[in-house]
C-alpha positions in Angstrom: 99.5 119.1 64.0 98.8 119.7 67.8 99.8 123.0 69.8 102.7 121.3 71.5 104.7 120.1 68.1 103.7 123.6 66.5 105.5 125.3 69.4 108.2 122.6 69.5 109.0 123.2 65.3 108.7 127.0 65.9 111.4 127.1 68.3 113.2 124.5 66.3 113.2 125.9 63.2 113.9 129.7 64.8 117.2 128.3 66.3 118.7 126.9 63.2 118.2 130.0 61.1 120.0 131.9 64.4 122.9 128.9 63.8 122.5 129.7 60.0 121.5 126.0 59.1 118.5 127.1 57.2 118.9 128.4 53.9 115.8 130.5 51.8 115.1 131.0 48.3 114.3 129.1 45.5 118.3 128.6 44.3 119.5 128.3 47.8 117.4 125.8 48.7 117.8 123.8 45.4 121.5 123.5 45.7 121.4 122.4 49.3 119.0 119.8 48.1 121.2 118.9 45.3 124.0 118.6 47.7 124.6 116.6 50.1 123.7 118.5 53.0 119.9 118.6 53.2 118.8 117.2 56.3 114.8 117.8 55.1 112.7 120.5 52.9 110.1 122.5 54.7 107.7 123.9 52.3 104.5 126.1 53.0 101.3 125.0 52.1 100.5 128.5 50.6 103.4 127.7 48.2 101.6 127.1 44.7 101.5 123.9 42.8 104.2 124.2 40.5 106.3 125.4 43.3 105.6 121.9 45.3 106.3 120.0 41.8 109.9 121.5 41.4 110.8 121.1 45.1 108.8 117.5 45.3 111.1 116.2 42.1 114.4 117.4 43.8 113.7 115.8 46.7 112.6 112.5 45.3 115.5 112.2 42.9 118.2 113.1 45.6 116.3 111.6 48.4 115.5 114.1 50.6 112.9 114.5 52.9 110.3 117.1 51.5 107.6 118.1 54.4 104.6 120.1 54.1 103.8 122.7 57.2 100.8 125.1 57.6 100.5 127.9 56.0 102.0 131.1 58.0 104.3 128.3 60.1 107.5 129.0 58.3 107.1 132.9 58.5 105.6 132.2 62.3 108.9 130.5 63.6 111.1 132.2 61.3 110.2 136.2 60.9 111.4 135.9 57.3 109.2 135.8 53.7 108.8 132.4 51.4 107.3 129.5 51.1 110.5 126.9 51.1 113.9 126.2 54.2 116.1 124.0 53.4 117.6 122.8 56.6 121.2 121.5 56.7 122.3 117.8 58.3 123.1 118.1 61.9 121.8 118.6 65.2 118.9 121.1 64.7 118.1 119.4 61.2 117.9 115.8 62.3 115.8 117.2 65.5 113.0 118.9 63.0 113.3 115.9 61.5 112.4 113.5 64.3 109.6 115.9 64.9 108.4 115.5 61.4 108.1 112.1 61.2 107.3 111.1 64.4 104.0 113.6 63.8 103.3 111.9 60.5 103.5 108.0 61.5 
């Protein structure tokens, strides 16, 4: 990931928890999956492996988008603890989104 889309997801990612369409925790983050209104999963690389396995499965069997950021990006951007956002449909989510995958094409 260059400097430019680091800075770009930062700022991103810091706006929607100001809006409050970021949710944290392991149960938050699992229902919004489960629900419809997960725009994408942002999980830490620091996050351990049966972490990523739990998260990966509920985003392949609902079909949400499950990204993998740096480690120290999600506390970075956001000021706050954890290794998984869920981040809800909209504006702000599909945005991150774009980011994300136009990054990983």
């Amino acid at each position: 990931m260059n400097d430019q889309t680091r800075a770009r997801l930062k700022g991103l990612m810091g706006l929607s928890v100001r809006a409050g369409q970021a949710v944290f925790g392991q149960d938050g983050c699992l229902r919004q999956v489960r629900g419809a209104a997960c725009a994408a999963l942002l999980l830490d690389e620091a996050a351990s492996a049966n972490t990523r396995r739990m998260y990966a499965q509920a985003c392949q069997t609902h079909g949400v988008p499950c990204f993998l950021l740096p480690e120290g990006l999600l506390l970075e951007a956001t000021g706050k603890p954890g290794v998984a956002i869920a981040l809800a449909r909209g504006g702000l989510g599909t945005q991150i989104l774009n980011l994300l995958n136009s990054e990983n094409a």
